[in-house]
DSSP file (Angstrom, degrees, kcal/mol; ACC not computed):
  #  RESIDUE AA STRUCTURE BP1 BP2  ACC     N-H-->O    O-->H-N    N-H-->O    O-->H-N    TCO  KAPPA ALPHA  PHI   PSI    X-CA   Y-CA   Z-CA
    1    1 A X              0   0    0      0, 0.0     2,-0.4     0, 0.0    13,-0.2   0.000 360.0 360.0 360.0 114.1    0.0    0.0    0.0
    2    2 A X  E     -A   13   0A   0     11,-1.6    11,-1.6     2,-0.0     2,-0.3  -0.924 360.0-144.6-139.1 176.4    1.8    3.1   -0.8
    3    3 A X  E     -A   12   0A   0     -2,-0.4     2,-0.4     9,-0.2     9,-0.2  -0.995  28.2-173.3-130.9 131.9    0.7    6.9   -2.4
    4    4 A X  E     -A   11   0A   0      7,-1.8     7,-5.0    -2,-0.3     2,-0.7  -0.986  22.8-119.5-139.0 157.8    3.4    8.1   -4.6
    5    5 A X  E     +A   10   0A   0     -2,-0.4     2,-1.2     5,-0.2     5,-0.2  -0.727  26.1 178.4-102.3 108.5    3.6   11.5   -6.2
    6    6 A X  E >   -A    9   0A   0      3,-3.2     3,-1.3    -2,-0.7     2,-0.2  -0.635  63.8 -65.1 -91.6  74.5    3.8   11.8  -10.2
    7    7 A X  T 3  S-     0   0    0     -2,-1.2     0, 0.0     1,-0.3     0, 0.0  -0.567 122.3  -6.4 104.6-119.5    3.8   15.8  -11.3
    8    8 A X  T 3  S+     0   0    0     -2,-0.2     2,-0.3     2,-0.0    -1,-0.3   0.354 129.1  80.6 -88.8  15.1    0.5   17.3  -10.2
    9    9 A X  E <   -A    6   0A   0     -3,-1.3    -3,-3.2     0, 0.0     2,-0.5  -0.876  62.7-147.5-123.7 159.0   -0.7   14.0   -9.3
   10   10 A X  E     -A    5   0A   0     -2,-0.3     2,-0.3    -5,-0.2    -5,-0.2  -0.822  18.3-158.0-112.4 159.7   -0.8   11.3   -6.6
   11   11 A X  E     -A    4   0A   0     -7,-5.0    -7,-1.8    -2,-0.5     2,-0.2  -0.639  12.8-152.0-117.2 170.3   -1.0    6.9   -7.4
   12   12 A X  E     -A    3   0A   0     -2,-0.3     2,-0.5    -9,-0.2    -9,-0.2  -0.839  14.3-153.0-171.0 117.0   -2.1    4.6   -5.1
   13   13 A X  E     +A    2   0A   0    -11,-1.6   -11,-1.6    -2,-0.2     2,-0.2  -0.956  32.5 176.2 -82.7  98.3   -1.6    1.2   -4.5
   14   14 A X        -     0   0    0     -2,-0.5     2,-0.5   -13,-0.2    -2,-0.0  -0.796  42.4-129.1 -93.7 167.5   -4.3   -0.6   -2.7
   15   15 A X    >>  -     0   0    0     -2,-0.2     4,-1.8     1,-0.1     3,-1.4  -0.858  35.0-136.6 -96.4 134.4   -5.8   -3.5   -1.4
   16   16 A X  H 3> S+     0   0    0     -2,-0.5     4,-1.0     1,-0.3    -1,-0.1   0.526  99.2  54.4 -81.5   1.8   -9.2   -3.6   -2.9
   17   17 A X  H 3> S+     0   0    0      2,-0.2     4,-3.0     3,-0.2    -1,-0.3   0.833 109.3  53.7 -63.2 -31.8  -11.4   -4.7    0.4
   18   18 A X  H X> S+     0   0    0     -3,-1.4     4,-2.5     2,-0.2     3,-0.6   0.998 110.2  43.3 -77.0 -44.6   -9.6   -1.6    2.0
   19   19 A X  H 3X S+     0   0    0     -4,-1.8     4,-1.2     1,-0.3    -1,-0.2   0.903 111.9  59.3 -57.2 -31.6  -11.1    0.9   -1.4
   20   20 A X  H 3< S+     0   0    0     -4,-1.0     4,-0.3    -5,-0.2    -1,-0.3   0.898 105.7  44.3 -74.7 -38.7  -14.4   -1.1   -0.7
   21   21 A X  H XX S+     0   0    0     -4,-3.0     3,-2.0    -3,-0.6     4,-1.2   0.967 113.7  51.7 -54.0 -59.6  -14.3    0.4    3.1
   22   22 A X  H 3X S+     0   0    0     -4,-2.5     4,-0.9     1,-0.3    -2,-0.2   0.757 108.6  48.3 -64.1 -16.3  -13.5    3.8    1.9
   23   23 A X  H 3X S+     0   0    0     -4,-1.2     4,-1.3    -5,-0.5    -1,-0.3   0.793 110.0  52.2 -95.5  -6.1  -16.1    4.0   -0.5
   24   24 A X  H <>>S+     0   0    0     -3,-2.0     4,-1.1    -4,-0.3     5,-0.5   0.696 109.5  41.5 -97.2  -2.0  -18.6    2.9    1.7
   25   25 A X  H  <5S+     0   0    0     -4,-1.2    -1,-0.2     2,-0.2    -2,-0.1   0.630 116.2  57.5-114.0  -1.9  -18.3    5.1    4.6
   26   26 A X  H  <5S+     0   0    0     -4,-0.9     7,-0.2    -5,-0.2    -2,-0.2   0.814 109.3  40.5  -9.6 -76.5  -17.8    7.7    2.0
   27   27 A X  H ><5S+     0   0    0     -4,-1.3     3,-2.8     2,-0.2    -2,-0.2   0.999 113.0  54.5 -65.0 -84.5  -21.2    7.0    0.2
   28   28 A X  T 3<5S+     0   0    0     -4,-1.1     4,-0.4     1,-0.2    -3,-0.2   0.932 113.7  50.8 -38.4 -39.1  -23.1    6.5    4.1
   29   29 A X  T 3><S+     0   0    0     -5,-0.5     4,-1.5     2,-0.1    -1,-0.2   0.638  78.2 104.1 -97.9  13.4  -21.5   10.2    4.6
   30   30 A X  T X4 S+     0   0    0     -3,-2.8     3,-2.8     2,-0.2     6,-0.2   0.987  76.2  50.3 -44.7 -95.8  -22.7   11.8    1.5
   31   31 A X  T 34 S+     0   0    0      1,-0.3     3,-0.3     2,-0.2    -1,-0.2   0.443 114.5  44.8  -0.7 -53.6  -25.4   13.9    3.0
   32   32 A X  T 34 S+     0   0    0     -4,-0.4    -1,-0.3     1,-0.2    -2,-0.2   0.770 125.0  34.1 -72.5 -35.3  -23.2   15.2    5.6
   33   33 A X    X<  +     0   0    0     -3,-2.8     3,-2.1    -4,-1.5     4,-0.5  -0.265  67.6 160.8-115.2  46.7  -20.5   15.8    3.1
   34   34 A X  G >  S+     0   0    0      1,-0.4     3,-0.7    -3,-0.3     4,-0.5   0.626  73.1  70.7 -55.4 -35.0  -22.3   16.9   -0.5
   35   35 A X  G 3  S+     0   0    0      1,-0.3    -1,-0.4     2,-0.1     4,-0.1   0.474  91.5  55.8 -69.5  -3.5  -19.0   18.5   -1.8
   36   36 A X  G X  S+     0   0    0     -3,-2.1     3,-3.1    -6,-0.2     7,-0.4   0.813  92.6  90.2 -91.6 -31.6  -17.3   14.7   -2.1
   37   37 A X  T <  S+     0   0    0     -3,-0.7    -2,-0.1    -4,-0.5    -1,-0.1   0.861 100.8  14.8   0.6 -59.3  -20.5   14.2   -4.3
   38   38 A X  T 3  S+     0   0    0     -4,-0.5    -1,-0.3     4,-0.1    -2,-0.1   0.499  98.9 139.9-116.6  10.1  -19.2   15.3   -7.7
   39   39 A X    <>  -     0   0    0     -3,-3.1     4,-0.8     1,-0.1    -3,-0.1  -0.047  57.8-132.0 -29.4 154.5  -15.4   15.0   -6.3
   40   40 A X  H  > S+     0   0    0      2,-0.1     4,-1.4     3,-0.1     5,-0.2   0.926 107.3  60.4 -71.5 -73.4  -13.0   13.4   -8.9
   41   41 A X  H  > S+     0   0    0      1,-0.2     4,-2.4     2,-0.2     5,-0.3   0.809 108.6  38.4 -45.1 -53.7  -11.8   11.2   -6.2
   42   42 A X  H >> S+     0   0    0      2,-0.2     4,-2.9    -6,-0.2     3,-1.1   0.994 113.2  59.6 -55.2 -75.1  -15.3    9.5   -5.6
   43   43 A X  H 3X S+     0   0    0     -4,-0.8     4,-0.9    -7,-0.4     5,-0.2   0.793 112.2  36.9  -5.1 -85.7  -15.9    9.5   -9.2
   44   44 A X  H 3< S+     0   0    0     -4,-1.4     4,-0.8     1,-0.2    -2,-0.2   0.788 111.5  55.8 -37.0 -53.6  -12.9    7.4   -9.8
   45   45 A X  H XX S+     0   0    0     -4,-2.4     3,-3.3    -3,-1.1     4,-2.5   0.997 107.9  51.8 -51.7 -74.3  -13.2    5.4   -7.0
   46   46 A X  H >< S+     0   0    0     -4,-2.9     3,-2.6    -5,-0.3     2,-2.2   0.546 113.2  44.5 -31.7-105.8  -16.8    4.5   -8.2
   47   47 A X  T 3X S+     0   0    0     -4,-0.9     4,-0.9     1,-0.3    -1,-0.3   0.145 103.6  58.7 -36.3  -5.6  -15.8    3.5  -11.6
   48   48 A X  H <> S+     0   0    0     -3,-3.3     4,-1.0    -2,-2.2    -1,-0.3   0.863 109.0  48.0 -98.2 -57.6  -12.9    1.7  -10.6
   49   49 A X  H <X S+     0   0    0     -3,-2.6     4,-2.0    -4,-2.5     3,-0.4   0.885 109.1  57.4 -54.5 -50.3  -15.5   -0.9   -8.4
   50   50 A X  H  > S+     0   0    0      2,-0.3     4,-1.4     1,-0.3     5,-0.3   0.946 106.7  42.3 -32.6 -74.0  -17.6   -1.1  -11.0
   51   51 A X  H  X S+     0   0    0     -4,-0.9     4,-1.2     1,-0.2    -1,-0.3   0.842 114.7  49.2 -35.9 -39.3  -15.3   -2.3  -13.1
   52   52 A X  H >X S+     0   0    0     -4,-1.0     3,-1.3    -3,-0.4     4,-0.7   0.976 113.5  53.4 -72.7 -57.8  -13.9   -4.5  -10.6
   53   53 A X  H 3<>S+     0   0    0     -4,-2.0     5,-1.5     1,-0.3    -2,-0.2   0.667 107.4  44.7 -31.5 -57.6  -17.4   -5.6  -10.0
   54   54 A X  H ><5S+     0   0    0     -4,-1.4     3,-1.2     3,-0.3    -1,-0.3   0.550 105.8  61.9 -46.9 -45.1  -18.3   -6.5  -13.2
   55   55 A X  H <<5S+     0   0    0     -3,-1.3    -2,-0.2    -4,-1.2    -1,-0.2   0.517 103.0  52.4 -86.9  -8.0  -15.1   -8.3  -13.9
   56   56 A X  T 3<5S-     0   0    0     -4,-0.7    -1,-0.3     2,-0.2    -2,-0.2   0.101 126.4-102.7-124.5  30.8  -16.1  -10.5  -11.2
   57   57 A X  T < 5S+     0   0    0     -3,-1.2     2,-0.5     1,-0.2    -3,-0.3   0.706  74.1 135.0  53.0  36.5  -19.9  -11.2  -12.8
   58   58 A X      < -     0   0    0     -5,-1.5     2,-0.6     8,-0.0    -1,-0.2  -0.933  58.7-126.4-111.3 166.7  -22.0   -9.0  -10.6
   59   59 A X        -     0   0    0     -2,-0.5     6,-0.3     1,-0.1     7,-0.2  -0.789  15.1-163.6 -80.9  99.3  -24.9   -6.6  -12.3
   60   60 A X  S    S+     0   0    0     -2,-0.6    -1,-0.1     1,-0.1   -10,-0.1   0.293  86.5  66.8 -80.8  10.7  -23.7   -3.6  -10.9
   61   61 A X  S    S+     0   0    0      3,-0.0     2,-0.5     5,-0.0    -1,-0.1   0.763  88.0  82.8 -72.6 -59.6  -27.6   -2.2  -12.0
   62   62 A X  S >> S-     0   0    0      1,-0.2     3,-1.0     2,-0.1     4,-1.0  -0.377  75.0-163.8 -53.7 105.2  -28.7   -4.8   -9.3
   63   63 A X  H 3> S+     0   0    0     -2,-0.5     4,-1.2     1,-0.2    -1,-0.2   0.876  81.0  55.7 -62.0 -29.4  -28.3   -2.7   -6.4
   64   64 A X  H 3> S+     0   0    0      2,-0.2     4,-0.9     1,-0.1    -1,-0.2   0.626 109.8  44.7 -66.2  -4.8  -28.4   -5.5   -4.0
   65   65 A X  H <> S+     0   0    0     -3,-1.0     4,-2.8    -6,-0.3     5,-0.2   0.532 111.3  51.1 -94.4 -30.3  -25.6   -7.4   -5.7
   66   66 A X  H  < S+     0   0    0     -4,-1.0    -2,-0.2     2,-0.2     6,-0.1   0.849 115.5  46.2 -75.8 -23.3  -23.5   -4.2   -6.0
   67   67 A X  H >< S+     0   0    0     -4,-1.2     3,-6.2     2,-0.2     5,-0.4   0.865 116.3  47.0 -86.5 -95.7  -24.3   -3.7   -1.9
   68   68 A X  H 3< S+     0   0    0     -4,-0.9     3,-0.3     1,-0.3    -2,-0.2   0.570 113.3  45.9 -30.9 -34.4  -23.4   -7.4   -1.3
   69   69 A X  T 3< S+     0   0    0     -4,-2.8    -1,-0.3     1,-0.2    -2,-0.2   0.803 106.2  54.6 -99.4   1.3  -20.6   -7.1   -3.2
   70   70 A X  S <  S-     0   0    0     -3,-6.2    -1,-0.2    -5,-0.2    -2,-0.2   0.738 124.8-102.7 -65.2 -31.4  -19.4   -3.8   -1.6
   71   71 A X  S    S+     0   0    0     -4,-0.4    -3,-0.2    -3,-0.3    -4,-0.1  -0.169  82.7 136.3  78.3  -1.5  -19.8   -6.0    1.8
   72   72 A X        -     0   0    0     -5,-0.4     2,-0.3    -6,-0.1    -1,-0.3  -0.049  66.1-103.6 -24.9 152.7  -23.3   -3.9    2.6
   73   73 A X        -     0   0    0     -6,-0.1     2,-0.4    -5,-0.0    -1,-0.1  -0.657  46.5-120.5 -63.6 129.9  -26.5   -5.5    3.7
   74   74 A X        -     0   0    0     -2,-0.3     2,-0.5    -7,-0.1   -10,-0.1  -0.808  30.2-159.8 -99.4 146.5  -28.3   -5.5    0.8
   75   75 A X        -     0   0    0     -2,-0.4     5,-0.2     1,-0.2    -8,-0.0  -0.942  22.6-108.4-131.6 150.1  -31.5   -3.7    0.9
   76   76 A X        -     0   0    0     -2,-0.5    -1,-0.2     1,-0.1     4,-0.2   0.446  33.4-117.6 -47.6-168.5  -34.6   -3.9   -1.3
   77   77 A X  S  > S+     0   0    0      2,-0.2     4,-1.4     3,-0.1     5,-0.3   0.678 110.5  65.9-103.2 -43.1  -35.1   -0.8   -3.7
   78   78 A X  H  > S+     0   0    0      1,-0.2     4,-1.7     2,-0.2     3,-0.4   0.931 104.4  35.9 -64.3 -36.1  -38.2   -0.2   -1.8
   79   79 A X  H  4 S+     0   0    0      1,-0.2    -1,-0.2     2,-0.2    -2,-0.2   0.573 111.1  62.2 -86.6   0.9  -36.8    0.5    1.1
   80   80 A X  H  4 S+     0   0    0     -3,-0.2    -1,-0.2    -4,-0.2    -2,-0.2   0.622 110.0  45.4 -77.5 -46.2  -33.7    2.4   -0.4
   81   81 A X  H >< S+     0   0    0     -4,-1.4     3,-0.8    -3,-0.4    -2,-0.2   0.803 105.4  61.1 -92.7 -34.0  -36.0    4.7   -1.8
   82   82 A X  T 3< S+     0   0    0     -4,-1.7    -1,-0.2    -5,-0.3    -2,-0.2   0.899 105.7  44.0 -19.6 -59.2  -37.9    5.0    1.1
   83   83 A X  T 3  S+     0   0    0     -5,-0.3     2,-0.3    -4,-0.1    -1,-0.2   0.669  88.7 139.7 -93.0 -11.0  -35.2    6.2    3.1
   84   84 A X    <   -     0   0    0     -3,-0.8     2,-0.5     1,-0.0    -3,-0.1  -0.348  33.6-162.2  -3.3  79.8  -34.2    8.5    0.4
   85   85 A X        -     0   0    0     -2,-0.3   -54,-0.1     0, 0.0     2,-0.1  -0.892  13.8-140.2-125.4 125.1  -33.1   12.1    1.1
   86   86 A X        +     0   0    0     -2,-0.5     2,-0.4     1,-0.0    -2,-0.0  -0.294  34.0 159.9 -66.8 123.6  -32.8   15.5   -1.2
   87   87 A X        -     0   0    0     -2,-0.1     2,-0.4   -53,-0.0    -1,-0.0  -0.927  31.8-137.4-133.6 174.9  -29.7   17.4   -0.2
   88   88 A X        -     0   0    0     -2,-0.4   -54,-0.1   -57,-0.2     3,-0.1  -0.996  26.0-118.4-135.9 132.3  -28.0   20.0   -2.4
   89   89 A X        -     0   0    0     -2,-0.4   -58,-0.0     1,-0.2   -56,-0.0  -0.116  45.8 -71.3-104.6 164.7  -24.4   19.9   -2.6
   90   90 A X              0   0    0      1,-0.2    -1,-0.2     0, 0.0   -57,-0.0  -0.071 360.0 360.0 -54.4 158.6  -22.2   23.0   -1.3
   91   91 A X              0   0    0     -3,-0.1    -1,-0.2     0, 0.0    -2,-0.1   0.605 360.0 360.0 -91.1 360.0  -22.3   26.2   -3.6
């Protein structure tokens, strides 16, 4: 696991359960934190699991396979939406 610095940018070596913790307590801290929202880092991150995800047969559309395979509980759609809440990200 290292971060190493290339010009104006930094790499990262991880192990992917640990990127699968950070995105999840990330995501669960949205709300509080709207500005990681449209972040490049989150971005990236996402797409990166997805990919990973995918490569490893889950439907990352299912959202209860995409929770399970984040290590989440998975939870129905209904109740996802349910529990739903509008925030508006920092100006």
């Amino acid at each position: 696991m290292s971060f190493q610095i290339r010009g104006e940018t930094v790499t990262a070596a991880h192990d992917l359960e640990e990127l699968k913790l950070v995105f999840r307590v990330l995501h669960r801290h949205l709300s509080q934190h709207p500005d990681l929202m449209d972040s490049h880092f989150l971005i990236e991150l996402q797409r990166f699991l997805h990919e990973q995800a995918t490569h490893d047969g889950v439907d990352i559309a299912d959202h209860g396979a995409w929770d399970r395979w984040l290590g989440n509980e998975a939870v129905p759609c209904s109740t996802r939406v349910a529990a739903r809440k509008d925030f508006k990200p920092a100006p």
